[in-house]
BALOGU-450419 format. One record per residue (C-alpha): residue number from 1; residue in one letter; x, y, z. Coordinates in Angstrom, 2 decimals. Each point is the difference from the previous one (the first is absolute). Last residue first. Example, Ala and Ser with C-alpha at 12.3 -4.5 7.8 and 13.67 -1.06 7.14 Angstrom:
{n 2; res s; east 13.67; north -1.06; up 7.14} $
{n 1; res a; east -1.37; north -3.44; up 0.66} $
This chain:
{n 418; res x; east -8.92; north 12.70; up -36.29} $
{n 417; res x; east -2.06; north 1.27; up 2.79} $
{n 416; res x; east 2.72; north 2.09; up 2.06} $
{n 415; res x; east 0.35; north 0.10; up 3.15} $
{n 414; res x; east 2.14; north -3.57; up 0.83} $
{n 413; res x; east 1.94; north 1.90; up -3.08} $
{n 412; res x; east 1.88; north 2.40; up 2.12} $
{n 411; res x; east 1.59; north -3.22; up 2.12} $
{n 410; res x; east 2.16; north -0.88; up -3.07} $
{n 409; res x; east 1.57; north -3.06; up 2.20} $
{n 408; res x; east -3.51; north -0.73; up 0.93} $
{n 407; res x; east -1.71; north 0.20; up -3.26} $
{n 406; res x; east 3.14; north -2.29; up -1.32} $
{n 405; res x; east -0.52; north -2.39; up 2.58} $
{n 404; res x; east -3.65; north -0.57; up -0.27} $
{n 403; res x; east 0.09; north 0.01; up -4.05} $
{n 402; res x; east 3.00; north -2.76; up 0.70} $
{n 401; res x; east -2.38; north -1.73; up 2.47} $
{n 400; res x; east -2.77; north -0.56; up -2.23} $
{n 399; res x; east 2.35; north -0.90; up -2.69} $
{n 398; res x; east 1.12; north -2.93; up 2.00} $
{n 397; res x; east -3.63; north -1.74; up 1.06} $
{n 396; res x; east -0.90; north 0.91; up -3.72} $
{n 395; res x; east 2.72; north -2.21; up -0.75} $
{n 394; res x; east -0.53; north -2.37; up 2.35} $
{n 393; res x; east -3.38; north -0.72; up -1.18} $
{n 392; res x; east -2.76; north 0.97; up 2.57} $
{n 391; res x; east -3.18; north -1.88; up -0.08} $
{n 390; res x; east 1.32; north -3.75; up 1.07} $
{n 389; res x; east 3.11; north 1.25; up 1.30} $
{n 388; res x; east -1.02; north 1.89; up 3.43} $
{n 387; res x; east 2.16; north 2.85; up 0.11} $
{n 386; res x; east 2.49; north 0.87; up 2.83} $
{n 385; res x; east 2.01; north 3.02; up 0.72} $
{n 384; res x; east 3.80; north 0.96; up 1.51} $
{n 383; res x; east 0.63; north 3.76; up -1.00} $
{n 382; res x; east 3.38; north 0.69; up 0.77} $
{n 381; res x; east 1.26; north 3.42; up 1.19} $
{n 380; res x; east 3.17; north 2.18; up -0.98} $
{n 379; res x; east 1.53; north 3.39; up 1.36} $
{n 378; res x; east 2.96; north 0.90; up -2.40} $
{n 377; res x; east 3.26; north 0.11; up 0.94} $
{n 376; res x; east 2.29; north 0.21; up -2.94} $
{n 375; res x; east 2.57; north -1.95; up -2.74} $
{n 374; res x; east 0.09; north 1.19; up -2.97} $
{n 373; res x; east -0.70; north -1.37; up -3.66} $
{n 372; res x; east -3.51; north 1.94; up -0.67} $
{n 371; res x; east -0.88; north -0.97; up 3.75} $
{n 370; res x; east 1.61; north -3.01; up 1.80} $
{n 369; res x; east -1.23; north -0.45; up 3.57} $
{n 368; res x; east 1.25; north 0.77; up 3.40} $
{n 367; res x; east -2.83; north -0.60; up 2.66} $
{n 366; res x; east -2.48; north 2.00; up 2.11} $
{n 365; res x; east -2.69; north -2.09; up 1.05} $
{n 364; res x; east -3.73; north -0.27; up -0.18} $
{n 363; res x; east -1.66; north -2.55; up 2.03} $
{n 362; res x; east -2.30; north -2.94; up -2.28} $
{n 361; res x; east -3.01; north 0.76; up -1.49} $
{n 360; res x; east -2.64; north -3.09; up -1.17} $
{n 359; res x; east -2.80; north 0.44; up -2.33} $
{n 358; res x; east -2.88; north -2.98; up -0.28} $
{n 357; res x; east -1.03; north -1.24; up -2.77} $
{n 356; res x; east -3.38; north -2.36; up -1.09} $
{n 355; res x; east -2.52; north 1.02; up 2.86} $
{n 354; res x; east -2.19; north -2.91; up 1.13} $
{n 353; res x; east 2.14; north -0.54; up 2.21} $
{n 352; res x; east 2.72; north 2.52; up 1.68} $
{n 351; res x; east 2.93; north -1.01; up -2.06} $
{n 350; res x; east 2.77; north -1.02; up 2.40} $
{n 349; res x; east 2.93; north 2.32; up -0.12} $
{n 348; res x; east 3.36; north -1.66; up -1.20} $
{n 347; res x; east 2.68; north 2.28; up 1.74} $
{n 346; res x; east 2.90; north 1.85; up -1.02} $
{n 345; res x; east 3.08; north 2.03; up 1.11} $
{n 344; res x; east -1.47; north 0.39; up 3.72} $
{n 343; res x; east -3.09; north 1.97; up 0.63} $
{n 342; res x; east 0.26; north 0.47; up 3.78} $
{n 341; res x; east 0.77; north 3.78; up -0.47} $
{n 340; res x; east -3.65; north 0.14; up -1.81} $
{n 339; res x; east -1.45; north -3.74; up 0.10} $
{n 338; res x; east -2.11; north 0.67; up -2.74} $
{n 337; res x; east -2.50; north -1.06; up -1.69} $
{n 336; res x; east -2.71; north 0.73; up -2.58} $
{n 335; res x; east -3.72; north -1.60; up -1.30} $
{n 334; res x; east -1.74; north -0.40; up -2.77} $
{n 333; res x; east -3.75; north 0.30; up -0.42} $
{n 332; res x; east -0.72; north 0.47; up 3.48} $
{n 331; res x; east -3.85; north -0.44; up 0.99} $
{n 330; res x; east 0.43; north -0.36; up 3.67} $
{n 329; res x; east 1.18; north 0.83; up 3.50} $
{n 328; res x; east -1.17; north 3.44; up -0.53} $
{n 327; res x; east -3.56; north -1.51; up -0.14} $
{n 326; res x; east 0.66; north -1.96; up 3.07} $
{n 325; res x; east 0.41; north 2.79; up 1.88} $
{n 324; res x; east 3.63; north 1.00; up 1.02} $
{n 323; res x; east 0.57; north 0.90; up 3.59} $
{n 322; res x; east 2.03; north -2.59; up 1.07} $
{n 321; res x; east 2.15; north 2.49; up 1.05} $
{n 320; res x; east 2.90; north -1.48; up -2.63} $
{n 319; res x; east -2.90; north -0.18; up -2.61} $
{n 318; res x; east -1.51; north 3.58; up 0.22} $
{n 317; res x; east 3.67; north 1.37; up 0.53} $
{n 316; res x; east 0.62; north -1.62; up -3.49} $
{n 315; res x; east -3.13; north 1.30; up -1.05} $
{n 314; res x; east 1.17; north 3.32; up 0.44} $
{n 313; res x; east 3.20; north 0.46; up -0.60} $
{n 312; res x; east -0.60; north -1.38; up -3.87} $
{n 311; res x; east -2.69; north 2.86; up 0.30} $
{n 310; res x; east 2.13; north 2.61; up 0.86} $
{n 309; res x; east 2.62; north -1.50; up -2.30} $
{n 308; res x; east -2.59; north 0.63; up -2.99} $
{n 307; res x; east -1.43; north 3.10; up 0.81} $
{n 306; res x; east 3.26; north 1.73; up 0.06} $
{n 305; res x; east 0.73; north -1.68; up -3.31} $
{n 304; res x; east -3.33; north 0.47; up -1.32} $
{n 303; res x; east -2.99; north -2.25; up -0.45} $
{n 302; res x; east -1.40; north -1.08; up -2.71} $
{n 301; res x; east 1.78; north -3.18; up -1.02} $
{n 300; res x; east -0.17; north -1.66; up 3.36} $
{n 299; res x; east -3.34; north -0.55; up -0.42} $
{n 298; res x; east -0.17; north -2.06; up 3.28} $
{n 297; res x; east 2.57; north -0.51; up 2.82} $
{n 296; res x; east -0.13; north -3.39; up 1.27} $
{n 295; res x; east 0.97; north -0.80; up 2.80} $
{n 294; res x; east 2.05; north -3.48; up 0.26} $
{n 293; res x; east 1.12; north -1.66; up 3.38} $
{n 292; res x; east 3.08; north -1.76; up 1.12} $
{n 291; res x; east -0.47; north -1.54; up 3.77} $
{n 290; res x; east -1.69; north 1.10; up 3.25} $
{n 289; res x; east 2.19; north 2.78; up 0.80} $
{n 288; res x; east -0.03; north 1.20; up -2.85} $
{n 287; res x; east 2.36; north 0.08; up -3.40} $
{n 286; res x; east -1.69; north 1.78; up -3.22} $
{n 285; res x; east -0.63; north -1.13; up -3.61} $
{n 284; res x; east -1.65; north 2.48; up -1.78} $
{n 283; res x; east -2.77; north -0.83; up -2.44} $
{n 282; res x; east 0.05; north 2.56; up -2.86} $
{n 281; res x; east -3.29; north 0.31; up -1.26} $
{n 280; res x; east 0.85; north 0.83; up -3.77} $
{n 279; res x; east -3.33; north 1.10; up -2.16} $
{n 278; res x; east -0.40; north -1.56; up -3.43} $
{n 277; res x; east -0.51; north -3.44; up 1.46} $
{n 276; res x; east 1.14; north -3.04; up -1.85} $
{n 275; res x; east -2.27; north -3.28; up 0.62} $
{n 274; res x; east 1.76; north -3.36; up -1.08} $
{n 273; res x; east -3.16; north -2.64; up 0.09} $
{n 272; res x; east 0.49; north -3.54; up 1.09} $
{n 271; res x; east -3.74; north 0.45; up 0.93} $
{n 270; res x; east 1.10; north -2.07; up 3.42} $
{n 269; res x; east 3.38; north 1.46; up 0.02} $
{n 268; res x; east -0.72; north 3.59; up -0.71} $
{n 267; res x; east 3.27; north 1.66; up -0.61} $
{n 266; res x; east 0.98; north 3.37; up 1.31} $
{n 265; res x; east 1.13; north 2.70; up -2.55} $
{n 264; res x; east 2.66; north 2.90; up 0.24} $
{n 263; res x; east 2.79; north -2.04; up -1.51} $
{n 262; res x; east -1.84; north -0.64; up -3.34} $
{n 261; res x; east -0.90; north 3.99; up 0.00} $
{n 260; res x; east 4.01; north 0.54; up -1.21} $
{n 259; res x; east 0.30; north 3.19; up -2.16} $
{n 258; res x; east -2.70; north 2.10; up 2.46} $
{n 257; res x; east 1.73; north -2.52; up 2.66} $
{n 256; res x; east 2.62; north 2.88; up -0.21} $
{n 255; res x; east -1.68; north 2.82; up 1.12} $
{n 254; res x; east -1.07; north -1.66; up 3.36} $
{n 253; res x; east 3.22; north -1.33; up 0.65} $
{n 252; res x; east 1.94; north 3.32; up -0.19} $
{n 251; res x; east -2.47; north 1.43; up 2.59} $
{n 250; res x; east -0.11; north -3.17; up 2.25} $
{n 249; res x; east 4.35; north 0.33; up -0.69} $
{n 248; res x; east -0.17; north 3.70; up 1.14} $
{n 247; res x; east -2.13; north -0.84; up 2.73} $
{n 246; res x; east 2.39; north -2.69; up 1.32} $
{n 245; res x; east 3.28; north 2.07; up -0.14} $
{n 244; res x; east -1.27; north 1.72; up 3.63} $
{n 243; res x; east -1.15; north 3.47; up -0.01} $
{n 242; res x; east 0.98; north 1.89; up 3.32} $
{n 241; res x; east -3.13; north 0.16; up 2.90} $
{n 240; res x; east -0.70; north 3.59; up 0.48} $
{n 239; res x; east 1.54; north 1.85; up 3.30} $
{n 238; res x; east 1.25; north 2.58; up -1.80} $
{n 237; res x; east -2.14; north 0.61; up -3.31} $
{n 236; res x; east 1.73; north -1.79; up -3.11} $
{n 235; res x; east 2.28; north 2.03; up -2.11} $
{n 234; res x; east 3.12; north -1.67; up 0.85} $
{n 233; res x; east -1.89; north -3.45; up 0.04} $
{n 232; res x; east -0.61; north 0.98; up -3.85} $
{n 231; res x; east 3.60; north 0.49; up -0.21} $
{n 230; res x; east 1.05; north -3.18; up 1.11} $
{n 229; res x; east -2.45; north -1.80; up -1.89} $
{n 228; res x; east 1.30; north 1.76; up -2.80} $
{n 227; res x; east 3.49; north -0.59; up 0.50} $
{n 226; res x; east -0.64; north -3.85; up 0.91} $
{n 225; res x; east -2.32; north -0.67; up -3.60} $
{n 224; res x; east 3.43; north 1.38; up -1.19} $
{n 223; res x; east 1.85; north -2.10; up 1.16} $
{n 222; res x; east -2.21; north -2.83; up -0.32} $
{n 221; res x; east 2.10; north -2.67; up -2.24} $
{n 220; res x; east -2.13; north -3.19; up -0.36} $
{n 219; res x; east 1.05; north -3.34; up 0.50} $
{n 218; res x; east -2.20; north -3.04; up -1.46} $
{n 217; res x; east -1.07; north -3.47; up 1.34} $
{n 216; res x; east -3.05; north -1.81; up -1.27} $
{n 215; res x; east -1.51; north -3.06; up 1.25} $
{n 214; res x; east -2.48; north -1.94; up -1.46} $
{n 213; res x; east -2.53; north -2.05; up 1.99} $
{n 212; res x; east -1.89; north -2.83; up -0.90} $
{n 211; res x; east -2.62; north 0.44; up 1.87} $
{n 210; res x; east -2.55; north -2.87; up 1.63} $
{n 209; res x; east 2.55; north -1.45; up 2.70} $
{n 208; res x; east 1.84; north 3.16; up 0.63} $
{n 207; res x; east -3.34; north 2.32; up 0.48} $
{n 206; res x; east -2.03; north -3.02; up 2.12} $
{n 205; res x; east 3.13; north -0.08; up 2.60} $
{n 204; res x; east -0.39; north 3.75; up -0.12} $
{n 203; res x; east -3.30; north 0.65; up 0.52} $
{n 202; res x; east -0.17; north -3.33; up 2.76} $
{n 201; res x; east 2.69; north 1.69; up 2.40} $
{n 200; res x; east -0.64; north 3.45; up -0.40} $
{n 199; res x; east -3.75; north -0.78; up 1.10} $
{n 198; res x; east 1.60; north -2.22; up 2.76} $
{n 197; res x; east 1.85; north 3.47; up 0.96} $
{n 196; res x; east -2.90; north 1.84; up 0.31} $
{n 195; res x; east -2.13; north -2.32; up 2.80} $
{n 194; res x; east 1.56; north -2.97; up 0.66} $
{n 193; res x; east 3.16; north -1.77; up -0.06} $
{n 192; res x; east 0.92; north -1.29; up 3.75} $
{n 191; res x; east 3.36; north 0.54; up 1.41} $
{n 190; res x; east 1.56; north -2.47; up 2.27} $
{n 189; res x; east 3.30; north 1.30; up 1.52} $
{n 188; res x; east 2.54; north -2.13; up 0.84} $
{n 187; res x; east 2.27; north -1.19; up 3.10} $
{n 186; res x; east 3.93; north 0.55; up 0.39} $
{n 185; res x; east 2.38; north 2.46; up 0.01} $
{n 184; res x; east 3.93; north -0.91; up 0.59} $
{n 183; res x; east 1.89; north 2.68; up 1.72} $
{n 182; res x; east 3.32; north 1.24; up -1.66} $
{n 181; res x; east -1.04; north 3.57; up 0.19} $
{n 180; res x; east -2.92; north 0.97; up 2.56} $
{n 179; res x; east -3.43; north 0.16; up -1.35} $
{n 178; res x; east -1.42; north 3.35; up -0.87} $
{n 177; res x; east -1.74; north 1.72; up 1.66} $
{n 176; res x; east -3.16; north 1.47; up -1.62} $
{n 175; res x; east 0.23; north 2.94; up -1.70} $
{n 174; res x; east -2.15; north 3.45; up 0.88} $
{n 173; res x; east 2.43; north 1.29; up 2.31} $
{n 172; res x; east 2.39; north 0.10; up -2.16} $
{n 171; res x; east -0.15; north 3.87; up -0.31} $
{n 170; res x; east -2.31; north 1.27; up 2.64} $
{n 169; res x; east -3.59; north -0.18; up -0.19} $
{n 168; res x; east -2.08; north 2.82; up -1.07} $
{n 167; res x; east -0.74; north -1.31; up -3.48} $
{n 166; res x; east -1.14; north -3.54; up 1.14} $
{n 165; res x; east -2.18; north 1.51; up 2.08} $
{n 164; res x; east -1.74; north 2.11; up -3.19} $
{n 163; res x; east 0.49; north -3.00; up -2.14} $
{n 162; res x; east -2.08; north -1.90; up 2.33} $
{n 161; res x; east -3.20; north 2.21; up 0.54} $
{n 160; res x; east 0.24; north 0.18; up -3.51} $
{n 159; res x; east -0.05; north -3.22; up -1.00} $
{n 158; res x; east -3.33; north 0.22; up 2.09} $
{n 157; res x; east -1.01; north -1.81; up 3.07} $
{n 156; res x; east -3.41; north -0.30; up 0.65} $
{n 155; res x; east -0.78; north 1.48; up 3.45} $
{n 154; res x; east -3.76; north -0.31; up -0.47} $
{n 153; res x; east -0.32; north 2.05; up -2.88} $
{n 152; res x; east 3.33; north 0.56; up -1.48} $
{n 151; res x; east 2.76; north 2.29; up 1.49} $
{n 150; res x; east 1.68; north -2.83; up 1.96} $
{n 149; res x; east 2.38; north 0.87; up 3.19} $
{n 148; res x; east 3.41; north -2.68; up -0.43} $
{n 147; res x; east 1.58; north -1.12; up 3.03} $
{n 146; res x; east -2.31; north -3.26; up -0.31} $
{n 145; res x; east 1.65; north -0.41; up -3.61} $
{n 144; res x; east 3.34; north -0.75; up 1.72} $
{n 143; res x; east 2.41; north 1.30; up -3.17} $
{n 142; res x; east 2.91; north -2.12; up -0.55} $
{n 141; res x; east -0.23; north 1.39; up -4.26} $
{n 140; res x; east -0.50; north -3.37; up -1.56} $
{n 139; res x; east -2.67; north -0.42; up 2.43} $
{n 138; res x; east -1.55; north 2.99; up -0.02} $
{n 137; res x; east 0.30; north -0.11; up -4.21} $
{n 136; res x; east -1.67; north -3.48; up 0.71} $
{n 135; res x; east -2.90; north 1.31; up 2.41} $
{n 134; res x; east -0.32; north 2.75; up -2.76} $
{n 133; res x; east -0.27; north -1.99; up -2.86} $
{n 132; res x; east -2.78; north -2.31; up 2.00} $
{n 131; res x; east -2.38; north 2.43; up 0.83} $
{n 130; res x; east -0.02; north 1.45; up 3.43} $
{n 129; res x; east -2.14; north -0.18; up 3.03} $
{n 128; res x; east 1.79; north -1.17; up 3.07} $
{n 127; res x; east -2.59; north -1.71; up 2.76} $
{n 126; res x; east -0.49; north 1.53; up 2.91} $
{n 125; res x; east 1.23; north -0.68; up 3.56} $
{n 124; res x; east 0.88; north 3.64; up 1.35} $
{n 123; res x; east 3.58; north -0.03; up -1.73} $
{n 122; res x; east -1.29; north -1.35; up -3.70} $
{n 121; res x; east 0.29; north -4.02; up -0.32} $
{n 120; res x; east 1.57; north -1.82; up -3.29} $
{n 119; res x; east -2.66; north -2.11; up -1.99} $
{n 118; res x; east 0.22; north -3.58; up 0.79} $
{n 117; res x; east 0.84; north -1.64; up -2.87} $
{n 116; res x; east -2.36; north -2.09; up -2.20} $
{n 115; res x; east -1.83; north -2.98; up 0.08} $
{n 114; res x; east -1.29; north 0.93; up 3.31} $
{n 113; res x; east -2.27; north 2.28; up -1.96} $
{n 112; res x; east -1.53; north -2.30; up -2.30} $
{n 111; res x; east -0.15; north -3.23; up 2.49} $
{n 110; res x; east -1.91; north 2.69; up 2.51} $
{n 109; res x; east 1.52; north -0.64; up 3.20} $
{n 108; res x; east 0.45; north 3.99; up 0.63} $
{n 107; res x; east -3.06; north 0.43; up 2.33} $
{n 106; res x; east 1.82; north -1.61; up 3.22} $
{n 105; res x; east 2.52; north 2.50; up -0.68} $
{n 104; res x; east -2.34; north 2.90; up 0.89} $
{n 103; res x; east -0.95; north 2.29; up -2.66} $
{n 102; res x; east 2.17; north 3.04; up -0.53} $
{n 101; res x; east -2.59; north 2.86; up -1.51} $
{n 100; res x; east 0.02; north 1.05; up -3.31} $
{n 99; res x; east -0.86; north 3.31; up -1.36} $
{n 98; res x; east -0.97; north 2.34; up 3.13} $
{n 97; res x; east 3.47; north -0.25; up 1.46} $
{n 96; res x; east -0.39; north -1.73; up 3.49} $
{n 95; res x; east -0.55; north 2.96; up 2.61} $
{n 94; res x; east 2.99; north 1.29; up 2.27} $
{n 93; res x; east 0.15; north -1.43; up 3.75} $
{n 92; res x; east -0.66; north 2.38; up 2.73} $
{n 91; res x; east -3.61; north -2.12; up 1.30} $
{n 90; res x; east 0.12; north -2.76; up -2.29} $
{n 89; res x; east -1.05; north 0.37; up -4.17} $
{n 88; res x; east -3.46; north -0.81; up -1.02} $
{n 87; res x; east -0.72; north -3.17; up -2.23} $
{n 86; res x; east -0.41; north 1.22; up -3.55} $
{n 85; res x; east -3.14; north -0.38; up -1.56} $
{n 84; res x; east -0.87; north -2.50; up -2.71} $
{n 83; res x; east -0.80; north -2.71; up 2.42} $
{n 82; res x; east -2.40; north 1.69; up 1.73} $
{n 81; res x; east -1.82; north 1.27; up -2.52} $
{n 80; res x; east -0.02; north -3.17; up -1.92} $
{n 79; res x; east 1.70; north -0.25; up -3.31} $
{n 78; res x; east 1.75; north -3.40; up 0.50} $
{n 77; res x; east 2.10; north 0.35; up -3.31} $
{n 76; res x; east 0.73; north -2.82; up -2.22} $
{n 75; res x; east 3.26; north 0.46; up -2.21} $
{n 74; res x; east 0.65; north -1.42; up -3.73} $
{n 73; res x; east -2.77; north -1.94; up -0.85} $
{n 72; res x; east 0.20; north -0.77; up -4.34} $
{n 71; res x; east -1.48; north 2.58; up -2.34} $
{n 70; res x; east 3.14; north 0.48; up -1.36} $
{n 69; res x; east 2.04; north -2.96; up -0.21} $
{n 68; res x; east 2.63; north -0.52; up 2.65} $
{n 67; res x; east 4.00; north -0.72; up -0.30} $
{n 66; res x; east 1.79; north -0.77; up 2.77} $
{n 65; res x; east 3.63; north 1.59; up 0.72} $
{n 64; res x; east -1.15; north 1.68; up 3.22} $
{n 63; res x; east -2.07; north -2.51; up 1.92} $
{n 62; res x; east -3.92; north -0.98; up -0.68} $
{n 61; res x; east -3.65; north 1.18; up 0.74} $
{n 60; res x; east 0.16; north 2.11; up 3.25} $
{n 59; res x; east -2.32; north -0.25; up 2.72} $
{n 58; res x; east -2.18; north 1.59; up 3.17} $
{n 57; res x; east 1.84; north 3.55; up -0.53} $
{n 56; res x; east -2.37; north 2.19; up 2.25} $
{n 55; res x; east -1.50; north 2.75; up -1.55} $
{n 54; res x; east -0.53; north 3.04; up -2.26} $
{n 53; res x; east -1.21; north -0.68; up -3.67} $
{n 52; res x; east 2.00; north -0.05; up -3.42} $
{n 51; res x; east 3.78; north -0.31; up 1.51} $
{n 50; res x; east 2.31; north 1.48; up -2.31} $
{n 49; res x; east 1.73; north -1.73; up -2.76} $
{n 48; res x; east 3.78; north 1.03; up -0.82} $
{n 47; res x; east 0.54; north -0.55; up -4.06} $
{n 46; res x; east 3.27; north -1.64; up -1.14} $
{n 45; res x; east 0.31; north 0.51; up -3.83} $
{n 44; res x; east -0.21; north -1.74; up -3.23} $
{n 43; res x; east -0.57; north -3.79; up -0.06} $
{n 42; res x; east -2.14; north 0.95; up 3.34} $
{n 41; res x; east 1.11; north -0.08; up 3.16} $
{n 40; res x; east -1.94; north 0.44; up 3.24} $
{n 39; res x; east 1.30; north 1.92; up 3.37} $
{n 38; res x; east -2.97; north 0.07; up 2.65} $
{n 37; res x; east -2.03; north 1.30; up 2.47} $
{n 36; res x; east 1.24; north 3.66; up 0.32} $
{n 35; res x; east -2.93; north 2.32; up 1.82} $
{n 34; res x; east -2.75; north 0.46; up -2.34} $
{n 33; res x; east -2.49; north -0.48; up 3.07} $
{n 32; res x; east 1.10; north -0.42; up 3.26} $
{n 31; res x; east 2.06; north -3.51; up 1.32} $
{n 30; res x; east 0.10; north -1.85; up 2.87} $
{n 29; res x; east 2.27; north -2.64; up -0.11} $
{n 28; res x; east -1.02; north -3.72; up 1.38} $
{n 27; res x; east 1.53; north -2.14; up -3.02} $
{n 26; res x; east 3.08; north 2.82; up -2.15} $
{n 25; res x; east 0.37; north 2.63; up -1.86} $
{n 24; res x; east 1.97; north 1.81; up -2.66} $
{n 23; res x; east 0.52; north -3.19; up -1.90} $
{n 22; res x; east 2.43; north -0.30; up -2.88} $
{n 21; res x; east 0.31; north -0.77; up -2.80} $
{n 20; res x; east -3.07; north -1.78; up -0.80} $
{n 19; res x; east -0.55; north -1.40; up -3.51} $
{n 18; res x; east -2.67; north 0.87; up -2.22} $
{n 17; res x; east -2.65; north -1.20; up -2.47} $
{n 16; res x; east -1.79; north 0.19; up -2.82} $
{n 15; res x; east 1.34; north 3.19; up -1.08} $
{n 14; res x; east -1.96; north 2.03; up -2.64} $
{n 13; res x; east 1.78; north 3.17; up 0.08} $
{n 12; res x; east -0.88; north 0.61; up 3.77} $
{n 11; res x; east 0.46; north -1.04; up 3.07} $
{n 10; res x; east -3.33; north -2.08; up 0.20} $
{n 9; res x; east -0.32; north -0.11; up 3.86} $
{n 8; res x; east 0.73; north -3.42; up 1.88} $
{n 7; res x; east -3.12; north -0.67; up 2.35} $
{n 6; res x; east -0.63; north 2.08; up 2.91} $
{n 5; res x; east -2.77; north -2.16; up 2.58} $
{n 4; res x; east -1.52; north 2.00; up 2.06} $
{n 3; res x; east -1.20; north -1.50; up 3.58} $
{n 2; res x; east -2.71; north 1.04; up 2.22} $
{n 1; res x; east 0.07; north -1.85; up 3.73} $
């Protein structure tokens, strides 16, 4: 019998190790070559690993939730011909999907694998391939998976495989029932913290225990920053996707830390070095599935407006697809957020270490104000934002904001270089 043993891949940026998310097989499979193996984390993104060699799943190193160094074993393989070819199908019974073939349950006592759930069964015996935001959006959603067809090799099931059922079903249909009025519930839900959102967890724990933060509330008047979005959406191509505040703030932003480079820096802890950047990567912090994540769009300061909210589109689509690369999970300098209609009155954004600020937008609203002694309705916004004391005094910290707010409230100088 020839084994191959796969040991934990270096994921890149100079990890040491990773921790599995979530596994895409299980003891006895049969899997072909690059087909999905396994969901890893790093301190940055979730990366799916495919399977190195075709074969026959002999074992798997540790549960979802562990962490594993790189170089450690991770799967052995039993790569014999044999073994790595599928068995073939009864006389008027469909094949096995090519990808992973249903061991028998005798082959799932594996401690690794029967640590975790049994995967949910397709219609002709097979197991369910899908990552883990889409088994929870099916979930949250009262979608059967197994009614599903996957686009992705083997039958993988895509968010997009979902989102177009979910899109054909009736209204309500998608919602689970609810429980009756006046019945008590009862019972829990366990939840594990792994993968993304134990990242979240431990970056922001470590952000409010090292940084003194600094919060900052101010309202800004964008009337007229409303007219010419407004217009500018007049103009756009039908069909185009409409500007948004946010690249008129990244824009505004970017030509004010020319006054303010202390709040476009990242501090070194172990050199206890301040380094200010001249270009403004503008980290983005977007909602998916999986948890909050930050894409970064670089050089913000040389791109155009219609340049600027296609790319802010962009690699927040990246993120929510869990598409982003690593490298557009990174290298932020500071870092914006907004909770668009969710936005509230104000908010005390956590800075996104080792960045030193972070800019917080709250919803825009139309509300009667006093102007030149009178009394009108004006449409206002608050900018909620966070500085980390130690390098940013709070009166730089203010004035920062006041430059902000008056570029945004005079939106004709966001274009202008003075």
């Amino acid at each position: 019998m020839s084994r191959y043993v796969f040991k934990v891949p270096d994921l890149g940026e100079g990890t040491v190790s990773s921790e599995i998310v979530a596994w895409r097989v299980q003891v006895g499979d049969l899997v072909a070559e690059d087909a999905p193996l396994v969901e890893m984390s790093t301190e940055k993104a979730v990366v799916e690993v495919p399977a190195p060699v075709a074969g026959r799943i002999v074992s798997l190193a540790g549960a979802p939730g562990d962490t594993v160094a790189v170089g450690a074993e991770l799967v052995v393989f039993e790569t014999d011909a044999a073994a790595a070819s599928p068995p073939p199908a009864a006389p008027g019974e469909p094949a096995a999907p090519a990808a992973v073939v249903p061991a028998p349950p005798a082959h799932a006592a594996n401690g690794a694998a029967a640590a975790r759930p049994a995967a949910a069964a397709a219609p002709g015996g097979g197991r369910i391939m899908a990552s883990p935001a889409t088994r929870r959006r099916a979930r949250e959603a009262g979608v059967n998976l197994a009614a599903v067809a996957g686009s992705g090799p083997g039958g993988r099931i895509a968010r997009a495989d979902l989102e177009a059922v979910l899109a054909g079903k009736p209204a309500g249909a998608a919602a689970a029932a609810p429980a009756a009025r006046g019945l008590a519930r009862e019972g829990t839900e366990e939840i594990k913290v792994i993968g993304v959102r134990r990242v979240i967890a431990t970056r922001m724990s470590e952000a409010k225990r090292t940084i003194p933060h600094f919060a900052y509330v101010e309202e800004v008047d964008v009337s007229q920053l409303e007219s010419l979005r407004t217009y500018l959406n007049g103009r756009a191509a039908k069909g185009a996707p409409g500007l948004t505040y946010l690249p008129f703030l990244v824009a505004a932003l970017c030509r004010v830390l020319e006054q303010f480079p202390q709040c476009n820096a990242l501090y070194d802890a172990e050199r206890n070095v301040i380094v200010r950047h001249r270009a403004v990567h503008v980290g983005v912090a977007t909602q998916t599935p999986d948890g909050l994540k930050v894409p970064v769009v670089r050089n913000a300061e040389a791109l155009p407006l219609a340049a600027l909210a296609a790319e802010i589109r962009r690699v927040s689509e990246a993120a929510r697809s869990n598409r982003a690369t690593r490298a557009e999970l990174g290298g932020s300098t500071i870092t914006v957020t907004s909770l668009g209609k969710l936005g509230g009155i104000a908010s005390t954004p956590v800075i996104n270490a080792p960045e030193v600020a972070i800019i917080g937008v709250n919803k825009a609203v139309e509300r009667p104000v006093v102007v030149g002694g009178a009394v009108t309705v004006r449409r206002m916004m608050n900018l909620s934002s966070s500085f980390d004391h130690r390098f940013v005094d709070g009166f730089d910290a203010a004035a920062m904001i006041q430059a902000l707010k008056e570029r945004l409230e005079n939106p004709a100088t966001i274009f202008m270089d003075t």
